[in-house]
N, CA and C atoms of all chains as a GROMACS GRO file, in nm:
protein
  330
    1UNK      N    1  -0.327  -1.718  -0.474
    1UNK     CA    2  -0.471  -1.733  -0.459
    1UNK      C    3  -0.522  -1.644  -0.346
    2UNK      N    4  -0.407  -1.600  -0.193
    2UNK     CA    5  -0.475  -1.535  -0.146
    2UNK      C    6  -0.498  -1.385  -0.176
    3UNK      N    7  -0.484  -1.405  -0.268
    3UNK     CA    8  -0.421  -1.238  -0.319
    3UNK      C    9  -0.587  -1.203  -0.355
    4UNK      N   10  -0.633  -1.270  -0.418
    4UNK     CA   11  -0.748  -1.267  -0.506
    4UNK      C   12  -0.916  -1.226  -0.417
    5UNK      N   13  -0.859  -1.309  -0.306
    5UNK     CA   14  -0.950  -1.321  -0.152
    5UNK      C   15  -0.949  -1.208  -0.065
    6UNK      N   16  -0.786  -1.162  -0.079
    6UNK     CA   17  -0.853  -1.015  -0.030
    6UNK      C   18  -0.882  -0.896  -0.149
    7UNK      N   19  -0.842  -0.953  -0.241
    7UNK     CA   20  -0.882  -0.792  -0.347
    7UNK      C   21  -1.055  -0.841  -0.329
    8UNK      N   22  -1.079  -0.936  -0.316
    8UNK     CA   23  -1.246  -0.953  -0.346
    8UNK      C   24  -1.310  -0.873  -0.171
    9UNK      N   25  -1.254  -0.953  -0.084
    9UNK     CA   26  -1.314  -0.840   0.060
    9UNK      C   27  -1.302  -0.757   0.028
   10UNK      N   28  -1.190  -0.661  -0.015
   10UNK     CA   29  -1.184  -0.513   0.020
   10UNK      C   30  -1.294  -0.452  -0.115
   11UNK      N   31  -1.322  -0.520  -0.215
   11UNK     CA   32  -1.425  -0.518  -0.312
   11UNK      C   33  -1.556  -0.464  -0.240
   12UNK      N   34  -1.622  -0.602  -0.161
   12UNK     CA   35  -1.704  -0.615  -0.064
   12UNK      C   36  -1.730  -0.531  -0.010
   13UNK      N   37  -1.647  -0.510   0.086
   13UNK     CA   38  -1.632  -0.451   0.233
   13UNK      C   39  -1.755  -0.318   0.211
   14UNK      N   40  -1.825  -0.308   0.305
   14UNK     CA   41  -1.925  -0.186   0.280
   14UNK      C   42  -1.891  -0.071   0.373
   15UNK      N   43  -1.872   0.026   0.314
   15UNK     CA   44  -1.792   0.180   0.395
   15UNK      C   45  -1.905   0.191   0.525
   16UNK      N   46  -1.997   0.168   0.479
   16UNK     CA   47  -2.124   0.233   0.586
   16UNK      C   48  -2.113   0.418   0.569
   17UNK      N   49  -2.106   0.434   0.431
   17UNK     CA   50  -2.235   0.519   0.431
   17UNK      C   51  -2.079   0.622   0.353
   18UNK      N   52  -1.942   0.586   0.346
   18UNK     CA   53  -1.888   0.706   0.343
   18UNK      C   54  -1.794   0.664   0.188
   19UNK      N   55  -1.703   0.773   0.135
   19UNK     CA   56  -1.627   0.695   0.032
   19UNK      C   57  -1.592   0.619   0.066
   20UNK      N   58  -1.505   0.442  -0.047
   20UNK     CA   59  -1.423   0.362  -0.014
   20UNK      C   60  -1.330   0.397  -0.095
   21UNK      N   61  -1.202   0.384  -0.056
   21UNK     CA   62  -1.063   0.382  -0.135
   21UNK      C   63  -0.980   0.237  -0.104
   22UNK      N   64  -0.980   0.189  -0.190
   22UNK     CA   65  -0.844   0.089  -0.158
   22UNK      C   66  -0.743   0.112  -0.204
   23UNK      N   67  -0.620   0.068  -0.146
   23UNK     CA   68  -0.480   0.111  -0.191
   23UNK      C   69  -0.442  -0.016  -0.221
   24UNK      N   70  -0.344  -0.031  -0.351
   24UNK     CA   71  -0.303  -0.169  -0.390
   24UNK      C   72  -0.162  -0.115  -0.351
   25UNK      N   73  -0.061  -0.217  -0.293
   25UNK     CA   74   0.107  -0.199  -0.255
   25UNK      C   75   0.073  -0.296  -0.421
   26UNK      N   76   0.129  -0.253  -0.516
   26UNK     CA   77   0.118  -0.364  -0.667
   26UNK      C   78   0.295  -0.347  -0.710
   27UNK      N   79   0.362  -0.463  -0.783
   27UNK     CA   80   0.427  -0.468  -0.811
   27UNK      C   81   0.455  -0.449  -0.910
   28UNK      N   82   0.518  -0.321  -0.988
   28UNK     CA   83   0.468  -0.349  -1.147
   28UNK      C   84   0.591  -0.433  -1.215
   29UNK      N   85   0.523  -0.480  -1.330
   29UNK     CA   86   0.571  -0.579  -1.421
   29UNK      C   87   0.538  -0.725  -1.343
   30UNK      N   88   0.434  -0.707  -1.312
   30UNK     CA   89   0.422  -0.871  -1.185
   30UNK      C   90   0.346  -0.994  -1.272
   31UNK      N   91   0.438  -1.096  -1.266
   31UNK     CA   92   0.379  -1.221  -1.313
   31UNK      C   93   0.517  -1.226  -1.463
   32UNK      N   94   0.569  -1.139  -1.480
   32UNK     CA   95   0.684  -1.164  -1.589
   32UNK      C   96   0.781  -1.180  -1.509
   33UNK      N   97   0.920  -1.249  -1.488
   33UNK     CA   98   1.022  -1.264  -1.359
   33UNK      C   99   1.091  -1.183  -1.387
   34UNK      N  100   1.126  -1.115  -1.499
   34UNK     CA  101   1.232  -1.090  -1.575
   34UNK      C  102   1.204  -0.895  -1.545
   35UNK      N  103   1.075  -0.900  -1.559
   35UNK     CA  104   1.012  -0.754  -1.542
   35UNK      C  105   0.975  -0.698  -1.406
   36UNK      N  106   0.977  -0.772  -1.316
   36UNK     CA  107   0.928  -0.731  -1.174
   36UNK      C  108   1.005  -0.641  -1.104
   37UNK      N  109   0.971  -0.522  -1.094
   37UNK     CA  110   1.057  -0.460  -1.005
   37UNK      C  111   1.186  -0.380  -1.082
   38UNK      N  112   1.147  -0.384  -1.232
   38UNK     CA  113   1.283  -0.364  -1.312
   38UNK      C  114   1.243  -0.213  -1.376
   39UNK      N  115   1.264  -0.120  -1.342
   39UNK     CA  116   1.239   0.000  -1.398
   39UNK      C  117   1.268   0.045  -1.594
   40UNK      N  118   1.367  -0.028  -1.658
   40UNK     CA  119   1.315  -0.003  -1.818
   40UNK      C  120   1.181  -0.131  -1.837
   41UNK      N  121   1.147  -0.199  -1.726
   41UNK     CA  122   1.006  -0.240  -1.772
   41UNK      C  123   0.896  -0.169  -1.775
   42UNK      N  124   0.879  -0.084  -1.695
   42UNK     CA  125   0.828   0.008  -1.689
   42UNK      C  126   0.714   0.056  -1.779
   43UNK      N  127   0.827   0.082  -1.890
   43UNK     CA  128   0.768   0.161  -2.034
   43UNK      C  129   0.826   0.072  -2.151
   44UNK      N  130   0.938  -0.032  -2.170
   44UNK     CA  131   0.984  -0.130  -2.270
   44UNK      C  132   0.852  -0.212  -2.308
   45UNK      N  133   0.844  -0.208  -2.446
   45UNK     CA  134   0.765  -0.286  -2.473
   45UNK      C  135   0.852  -0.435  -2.537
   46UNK      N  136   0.771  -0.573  -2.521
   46UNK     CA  137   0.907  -0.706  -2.590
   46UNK      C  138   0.919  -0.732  -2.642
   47UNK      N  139   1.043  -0.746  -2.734
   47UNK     CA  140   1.072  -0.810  -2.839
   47UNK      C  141   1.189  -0.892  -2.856
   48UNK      N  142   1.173  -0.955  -2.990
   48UNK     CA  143   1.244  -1.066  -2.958
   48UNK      C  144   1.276  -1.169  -2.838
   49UNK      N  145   1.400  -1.157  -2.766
   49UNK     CA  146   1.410  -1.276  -2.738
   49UNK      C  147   1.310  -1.267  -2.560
   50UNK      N  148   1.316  -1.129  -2.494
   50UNK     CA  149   1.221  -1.094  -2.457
   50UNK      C  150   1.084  -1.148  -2.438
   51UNK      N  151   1.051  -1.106  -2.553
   51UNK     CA  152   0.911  -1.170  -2.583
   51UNK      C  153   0.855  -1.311  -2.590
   52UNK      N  154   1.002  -1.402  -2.624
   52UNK     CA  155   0.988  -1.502  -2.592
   52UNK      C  156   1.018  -1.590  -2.470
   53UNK      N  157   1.062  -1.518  -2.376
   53UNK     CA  158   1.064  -1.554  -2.266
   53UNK      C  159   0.952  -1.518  -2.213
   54UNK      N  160   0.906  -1.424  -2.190
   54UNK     CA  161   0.781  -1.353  -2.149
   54UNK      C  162   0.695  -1.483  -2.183
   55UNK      N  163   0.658  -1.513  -2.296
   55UNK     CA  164   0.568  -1.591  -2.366
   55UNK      C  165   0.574  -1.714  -2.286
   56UNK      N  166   0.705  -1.753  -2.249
   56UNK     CA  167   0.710  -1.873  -2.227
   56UNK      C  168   0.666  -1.918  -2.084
   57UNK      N  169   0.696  -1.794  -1.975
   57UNK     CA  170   0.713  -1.798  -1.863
   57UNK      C  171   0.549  -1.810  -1.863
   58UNK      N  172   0.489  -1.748  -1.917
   58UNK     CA  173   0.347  -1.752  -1.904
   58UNK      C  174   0.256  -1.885  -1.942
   59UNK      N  175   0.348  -1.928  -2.034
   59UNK     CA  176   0.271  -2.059  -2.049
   59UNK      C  177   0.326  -2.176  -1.992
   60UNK      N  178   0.402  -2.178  -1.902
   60UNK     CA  179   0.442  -2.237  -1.837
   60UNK      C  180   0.381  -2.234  -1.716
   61UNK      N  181   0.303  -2.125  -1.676
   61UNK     CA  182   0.215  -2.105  -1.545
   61UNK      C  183   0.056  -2.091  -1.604
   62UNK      N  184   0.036  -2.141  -1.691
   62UNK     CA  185  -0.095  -2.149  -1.750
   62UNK      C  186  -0.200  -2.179  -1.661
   63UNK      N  187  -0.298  -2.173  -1.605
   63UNK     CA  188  -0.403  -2.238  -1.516
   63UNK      C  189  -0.440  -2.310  -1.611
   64UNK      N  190  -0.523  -2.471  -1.551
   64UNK     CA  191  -0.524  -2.578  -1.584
   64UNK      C  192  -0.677  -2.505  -1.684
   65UNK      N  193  -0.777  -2.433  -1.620
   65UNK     CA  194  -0.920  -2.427  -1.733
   65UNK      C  195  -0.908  -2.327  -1.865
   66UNK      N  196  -0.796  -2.318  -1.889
   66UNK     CA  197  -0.764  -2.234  -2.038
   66UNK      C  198  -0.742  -2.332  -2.076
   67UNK      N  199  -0.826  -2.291  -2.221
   67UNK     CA  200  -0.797  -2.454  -2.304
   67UNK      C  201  -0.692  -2.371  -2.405
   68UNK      N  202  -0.756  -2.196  -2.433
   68UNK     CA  203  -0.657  -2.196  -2.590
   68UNK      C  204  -0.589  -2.060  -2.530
   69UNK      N  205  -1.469  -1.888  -1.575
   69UNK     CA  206  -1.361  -1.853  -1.530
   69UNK      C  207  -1.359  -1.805  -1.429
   70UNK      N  208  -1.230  -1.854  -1.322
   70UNK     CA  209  -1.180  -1.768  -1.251
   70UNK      C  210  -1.116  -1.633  -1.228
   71UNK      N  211  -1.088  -1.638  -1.111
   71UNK     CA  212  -1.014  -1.493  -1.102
   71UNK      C  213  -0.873  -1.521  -1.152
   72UNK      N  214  -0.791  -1.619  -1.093
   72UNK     CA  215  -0.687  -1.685  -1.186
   72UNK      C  216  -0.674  -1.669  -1.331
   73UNK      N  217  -0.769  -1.736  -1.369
   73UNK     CA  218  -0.742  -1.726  -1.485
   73UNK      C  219  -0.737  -1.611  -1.607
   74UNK      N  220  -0.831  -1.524  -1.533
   74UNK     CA  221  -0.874  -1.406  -1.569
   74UNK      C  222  -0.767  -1.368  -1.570
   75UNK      N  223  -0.657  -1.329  -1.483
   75UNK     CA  224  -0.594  -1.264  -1.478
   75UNK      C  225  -0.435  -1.302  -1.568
   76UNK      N  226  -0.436  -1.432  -1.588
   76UNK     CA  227  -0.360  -1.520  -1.696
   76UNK      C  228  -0.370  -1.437  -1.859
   77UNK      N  229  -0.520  -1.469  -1.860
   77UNK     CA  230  -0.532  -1.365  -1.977
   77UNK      C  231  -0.517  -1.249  -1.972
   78UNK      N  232  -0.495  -1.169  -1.915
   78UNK     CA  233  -0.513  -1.043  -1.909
   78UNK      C  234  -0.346  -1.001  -1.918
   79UNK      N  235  -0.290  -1.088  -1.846
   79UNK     CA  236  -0.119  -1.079  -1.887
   79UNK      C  237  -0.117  -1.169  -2.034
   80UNK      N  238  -0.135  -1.257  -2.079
   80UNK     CA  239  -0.065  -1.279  -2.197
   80UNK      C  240  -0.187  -1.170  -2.316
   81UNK      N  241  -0.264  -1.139  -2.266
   81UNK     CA  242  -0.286  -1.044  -2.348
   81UNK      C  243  -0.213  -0.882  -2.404
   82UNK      N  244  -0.158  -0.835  -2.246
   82UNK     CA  245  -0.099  -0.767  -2.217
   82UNK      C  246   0.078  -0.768  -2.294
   83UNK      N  247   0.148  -0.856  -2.305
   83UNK     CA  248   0.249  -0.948  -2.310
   83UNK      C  249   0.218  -0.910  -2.483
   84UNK      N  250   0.091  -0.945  -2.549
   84UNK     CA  251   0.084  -1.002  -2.737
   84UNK      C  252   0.062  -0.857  -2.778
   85UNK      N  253   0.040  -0.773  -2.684
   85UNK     CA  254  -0.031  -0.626  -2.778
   85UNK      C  255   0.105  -0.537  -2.763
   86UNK      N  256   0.156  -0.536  -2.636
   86UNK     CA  257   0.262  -0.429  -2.667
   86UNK      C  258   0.376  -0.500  -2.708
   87UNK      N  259   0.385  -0.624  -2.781
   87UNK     CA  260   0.475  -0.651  -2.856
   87UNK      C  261   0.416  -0.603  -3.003
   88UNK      N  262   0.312  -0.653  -3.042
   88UNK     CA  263   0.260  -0.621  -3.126
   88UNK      C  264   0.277  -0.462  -3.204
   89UNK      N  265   0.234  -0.365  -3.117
   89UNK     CA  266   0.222  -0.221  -3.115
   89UNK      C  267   0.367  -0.158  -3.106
   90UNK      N  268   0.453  -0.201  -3.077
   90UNK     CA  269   0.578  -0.184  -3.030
   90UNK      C  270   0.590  -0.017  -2.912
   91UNK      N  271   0.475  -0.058  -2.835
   91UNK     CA  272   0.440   0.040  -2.747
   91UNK      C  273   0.414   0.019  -2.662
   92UNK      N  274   0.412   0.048  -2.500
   92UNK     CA  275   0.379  -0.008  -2.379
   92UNK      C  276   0.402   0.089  -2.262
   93UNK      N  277   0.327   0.095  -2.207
   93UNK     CA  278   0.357   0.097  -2.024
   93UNK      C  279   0.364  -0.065  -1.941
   94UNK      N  280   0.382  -0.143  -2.024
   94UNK     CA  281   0.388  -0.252  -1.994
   94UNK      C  282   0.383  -0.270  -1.801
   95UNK      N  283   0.470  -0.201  -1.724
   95UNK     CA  284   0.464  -0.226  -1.602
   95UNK      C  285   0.356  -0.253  -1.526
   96UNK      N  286   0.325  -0.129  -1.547
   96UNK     CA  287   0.181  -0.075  -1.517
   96UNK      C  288   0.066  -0.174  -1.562
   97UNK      N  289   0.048  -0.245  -1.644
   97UNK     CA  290  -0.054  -0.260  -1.708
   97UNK      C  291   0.008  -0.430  -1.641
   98UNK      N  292   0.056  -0.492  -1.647
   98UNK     CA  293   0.097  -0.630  -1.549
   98UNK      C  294   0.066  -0.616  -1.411
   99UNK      N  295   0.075  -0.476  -1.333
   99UNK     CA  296   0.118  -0.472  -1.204
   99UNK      C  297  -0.093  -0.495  -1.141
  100UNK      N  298  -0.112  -0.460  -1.269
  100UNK     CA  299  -0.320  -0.428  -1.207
  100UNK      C  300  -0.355  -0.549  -1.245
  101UNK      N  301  -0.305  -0.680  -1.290
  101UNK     CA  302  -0.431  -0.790  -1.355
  101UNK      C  303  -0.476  -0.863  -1.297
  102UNK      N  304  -0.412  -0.837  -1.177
  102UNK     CA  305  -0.508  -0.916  -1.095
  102UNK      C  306  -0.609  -0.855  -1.032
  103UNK      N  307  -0.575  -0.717  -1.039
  103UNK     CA  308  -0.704  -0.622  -0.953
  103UNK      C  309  -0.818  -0.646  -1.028
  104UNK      N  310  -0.775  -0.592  -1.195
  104UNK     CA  311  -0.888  -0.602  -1.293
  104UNK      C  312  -0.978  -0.796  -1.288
  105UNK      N  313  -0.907  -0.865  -1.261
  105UNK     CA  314  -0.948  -0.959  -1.251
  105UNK      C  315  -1.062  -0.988  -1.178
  106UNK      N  316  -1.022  -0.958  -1.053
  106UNK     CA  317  -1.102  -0.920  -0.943
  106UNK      C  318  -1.242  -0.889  -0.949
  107UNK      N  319  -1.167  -0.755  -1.018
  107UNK     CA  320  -1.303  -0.644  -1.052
  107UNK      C  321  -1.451  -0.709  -1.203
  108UNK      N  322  -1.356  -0.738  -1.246
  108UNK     CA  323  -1.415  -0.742  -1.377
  108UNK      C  324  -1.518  -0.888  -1.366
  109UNK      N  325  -1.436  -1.008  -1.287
  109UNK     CA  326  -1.460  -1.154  -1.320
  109UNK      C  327  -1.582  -1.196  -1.207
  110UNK      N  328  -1.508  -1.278  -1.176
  110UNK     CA  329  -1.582  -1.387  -1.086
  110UNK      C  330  -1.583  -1.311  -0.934
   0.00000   0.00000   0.00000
């Protein structure tokens, strides 16, 4: 959640007058466990049993106001 | 919606298409959903 709080400041934040750039440090493959940090995630797209882990891990961390 | 949640969807969306397509930068496209979330949502 705090993650969200600062992507929204640095959103905010007003340059005063000059470009803004933000830099994200991002993890790719983030929020799959299996994919984080794993370089054939990269570019692998999932299948099979993959995919069902993927699937699962996600709905297993569902936020409570998604109904479908 | 939240930014949370936003970003929930945006991975199992992410997750149904490049299985679907059997094509992906998949990394990449997980590593931003919460930025896009951010950006896009609440």
């Amino acid at each position: 959640m705090q993650t969200f709080w600062r992507l929204k400041r640095a959103f905010d934040e007003e340059p005063g007058g000059r470009p803004k750039v933000i830099i994200a440090d991002t993890v790719k493959g983030k929020g799959i466990s299996f994919m984080e940090n794993e370089l054939l995630w990269h570019y692998r797209d999932p299948q099979g049993e993959f995919y069902e882990r993927a699937v699962a891990e996600l709905e297993e961390k569902k936020p409570c106001g998604i109904m479908r | 919606m939240n930014s949370e949640e936003m970003a929930w969807k945006i991975r199992r969306h992410v997750v149904e298409m490049t299985h679907r397509a059997h094509a992906s930068h998949i990394g990449g496209a997980l590593s931003c959903a919460d930025i896009l979330a951010v950006k896009k949502g609440v």
